[in-house]
C-alpha positions in Angstrom: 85.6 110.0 101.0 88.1 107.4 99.9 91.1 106.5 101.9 94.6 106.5 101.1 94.5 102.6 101.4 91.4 102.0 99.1 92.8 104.6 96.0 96.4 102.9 96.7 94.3 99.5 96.6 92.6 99.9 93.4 95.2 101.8 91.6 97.6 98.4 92.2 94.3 96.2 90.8 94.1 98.4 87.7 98.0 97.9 87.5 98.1 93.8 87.8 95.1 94.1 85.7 96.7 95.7 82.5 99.8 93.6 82.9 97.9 90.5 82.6 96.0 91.4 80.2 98.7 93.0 77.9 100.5 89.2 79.1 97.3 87.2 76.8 96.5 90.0 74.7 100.2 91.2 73.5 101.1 87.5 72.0 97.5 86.8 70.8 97.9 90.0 68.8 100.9 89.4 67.6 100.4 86.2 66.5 97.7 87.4 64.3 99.0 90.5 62.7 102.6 88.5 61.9 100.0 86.0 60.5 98.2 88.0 58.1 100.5 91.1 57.5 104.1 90.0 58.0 106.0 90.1 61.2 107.4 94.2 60.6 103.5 95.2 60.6 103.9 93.6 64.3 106.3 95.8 65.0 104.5 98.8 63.7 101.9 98.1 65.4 103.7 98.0 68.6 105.7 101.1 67.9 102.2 103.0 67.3 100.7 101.7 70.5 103.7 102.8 72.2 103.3 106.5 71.0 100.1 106.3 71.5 100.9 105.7 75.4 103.3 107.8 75.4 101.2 111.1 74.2 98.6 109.7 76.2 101.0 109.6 79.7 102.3 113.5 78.2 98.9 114.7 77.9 97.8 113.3 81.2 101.1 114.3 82.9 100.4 117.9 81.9 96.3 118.2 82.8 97.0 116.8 86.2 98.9 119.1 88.1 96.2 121.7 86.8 94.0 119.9 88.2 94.6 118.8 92.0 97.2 122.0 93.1 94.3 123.2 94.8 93.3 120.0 96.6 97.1 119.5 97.4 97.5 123.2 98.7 94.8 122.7 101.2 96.1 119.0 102.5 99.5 120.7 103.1 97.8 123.3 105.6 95.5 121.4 106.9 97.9 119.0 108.4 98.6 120.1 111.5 101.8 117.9 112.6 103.5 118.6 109.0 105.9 121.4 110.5 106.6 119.1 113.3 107.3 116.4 110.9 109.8 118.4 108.7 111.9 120.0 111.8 112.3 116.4 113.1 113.8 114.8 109.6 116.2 118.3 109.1 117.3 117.6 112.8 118.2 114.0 111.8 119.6 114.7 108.0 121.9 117.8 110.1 123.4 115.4 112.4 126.9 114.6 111.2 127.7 110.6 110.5 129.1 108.2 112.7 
């Protein structure tokens, strides 16, 4: 089963990934479309990409709490020193300030 540490690993990998690519692609892209089609078809074509991410984030935003509220149900009860770890942070946030 993979670790918090290997998920949180890849998931930053994937993330420096995509920005560096986007960082070569964007211009490269750019420079291509404004070449051939005019520099407002660049900015449609950035405008459609970013809707396209945009229903794309929505769509995945809704489907996913669907799909782990089981998983997350059962690490909340299985974690033994949660209730131990909540009643020591409300003891902390009660206590007035210095």
């Amino acid at each position: 089963m993979p670790t918090a540490e290997r998920i949180s690993g890849s998931i930053l990998g994937l993330s420096t990934l995509a920005r560096f690519a986007g960082q070569v692609s964007g211009p490269l892209a750019g420079g291509f479309i404004g070449g051939h089609y005019g520099m407002r078809a660049v900015f449609f074509a950035t405008s459609a990409l970013i809707l396209l991410g945009d229903a794309g984030n929505w769509i995945i935003s809704k489907a996913r709490p669907a799909i782990n509220t089981g998983q997350a149900a059962e690490n909340i009860s299985s974690n033994a020193g949660a209730s131990e770890a909540i009643a020591a942070l409300q003891s902390v946030n009660s206590q007035p300030a210095e």
